[in-house]
C-alpha positions in Angstrom: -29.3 152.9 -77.0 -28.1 156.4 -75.5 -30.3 159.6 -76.0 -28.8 162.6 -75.6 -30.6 165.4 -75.4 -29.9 168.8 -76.2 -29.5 171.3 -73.0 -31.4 174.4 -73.8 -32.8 174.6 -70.3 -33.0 178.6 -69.5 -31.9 178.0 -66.1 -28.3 176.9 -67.5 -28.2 179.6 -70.1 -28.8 182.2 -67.4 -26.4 180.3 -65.0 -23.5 180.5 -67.7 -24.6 184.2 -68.5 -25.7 183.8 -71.9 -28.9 186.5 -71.4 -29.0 186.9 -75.3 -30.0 183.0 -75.2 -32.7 183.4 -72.6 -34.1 186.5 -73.8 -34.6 187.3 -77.2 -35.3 190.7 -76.6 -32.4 191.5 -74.0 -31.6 195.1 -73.9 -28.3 196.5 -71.9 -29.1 197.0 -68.2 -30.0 201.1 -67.9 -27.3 202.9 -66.6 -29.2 205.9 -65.9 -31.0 206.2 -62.9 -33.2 209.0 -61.8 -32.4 209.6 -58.6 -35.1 212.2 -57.5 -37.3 208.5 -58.6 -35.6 206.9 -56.0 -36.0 209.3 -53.2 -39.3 210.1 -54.3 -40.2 206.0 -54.2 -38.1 205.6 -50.8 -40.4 208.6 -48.9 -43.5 207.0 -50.8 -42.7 203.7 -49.4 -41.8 205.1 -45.7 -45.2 207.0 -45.7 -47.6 204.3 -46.6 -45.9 202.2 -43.8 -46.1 204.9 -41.0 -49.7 205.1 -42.2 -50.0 201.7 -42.1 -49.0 201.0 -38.5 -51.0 204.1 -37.6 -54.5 202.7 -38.8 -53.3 199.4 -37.5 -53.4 200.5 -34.2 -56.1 202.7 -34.3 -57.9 199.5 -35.4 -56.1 197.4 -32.4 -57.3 200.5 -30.1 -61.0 200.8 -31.7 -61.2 197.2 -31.0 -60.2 197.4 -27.7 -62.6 200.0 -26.8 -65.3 198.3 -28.4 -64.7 195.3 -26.4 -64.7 196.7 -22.8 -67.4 199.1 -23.2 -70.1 196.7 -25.1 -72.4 195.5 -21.4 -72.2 191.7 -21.0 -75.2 190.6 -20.3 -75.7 189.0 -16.4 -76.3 185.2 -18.0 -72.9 185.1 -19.3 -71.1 186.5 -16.1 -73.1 183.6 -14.0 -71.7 181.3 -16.5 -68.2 182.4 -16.0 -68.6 182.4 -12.2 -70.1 179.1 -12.7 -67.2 178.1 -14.8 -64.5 179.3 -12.4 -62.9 181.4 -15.2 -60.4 183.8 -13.7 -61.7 187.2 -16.0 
């Protein structure tokens, strides 16, 4: 006994281009762009990242400063010597 079933997977509706199948509210793609939008997105977009690296190395920097200027205490530098670490 053979069952066939019927193929209303989306994935093959979309893959044969039937987007009125997939989505019952499919509107026309939006031919109208705003391009000040764009621009206005793209500079958005580059700011945040400069900012971004920025803070990420002020952190990387803060950090580092931290680090080297916090007094390690004489206990841990005889353990290192004792250790034969090469600091």
């Amino acid at each position: 006994m053979n069952i066939l079933a019927q193929n209303s997977s989306p994935l093959a509706a979309l893959k044969a281009g039937d987007r009125a199948g997939v989505l019952t509210d499919a509107r026309p793609a939006q031919d109208k762009v705003s391009v000040a939008a764009v621009v206005l997105l793209s500079a958005l977009a580059v700011t945040l990242t400069i900012i971004g690296v920025l803070l990420l190395g002020a952190v990387m920097v803060g950090a580092w400063w931290l680090v080297s200027h916090i007094p390690v205490p004489a206990a841990v530098w005889r353990l290192v010597h004792f250790v034969q670490l090469k600091l």
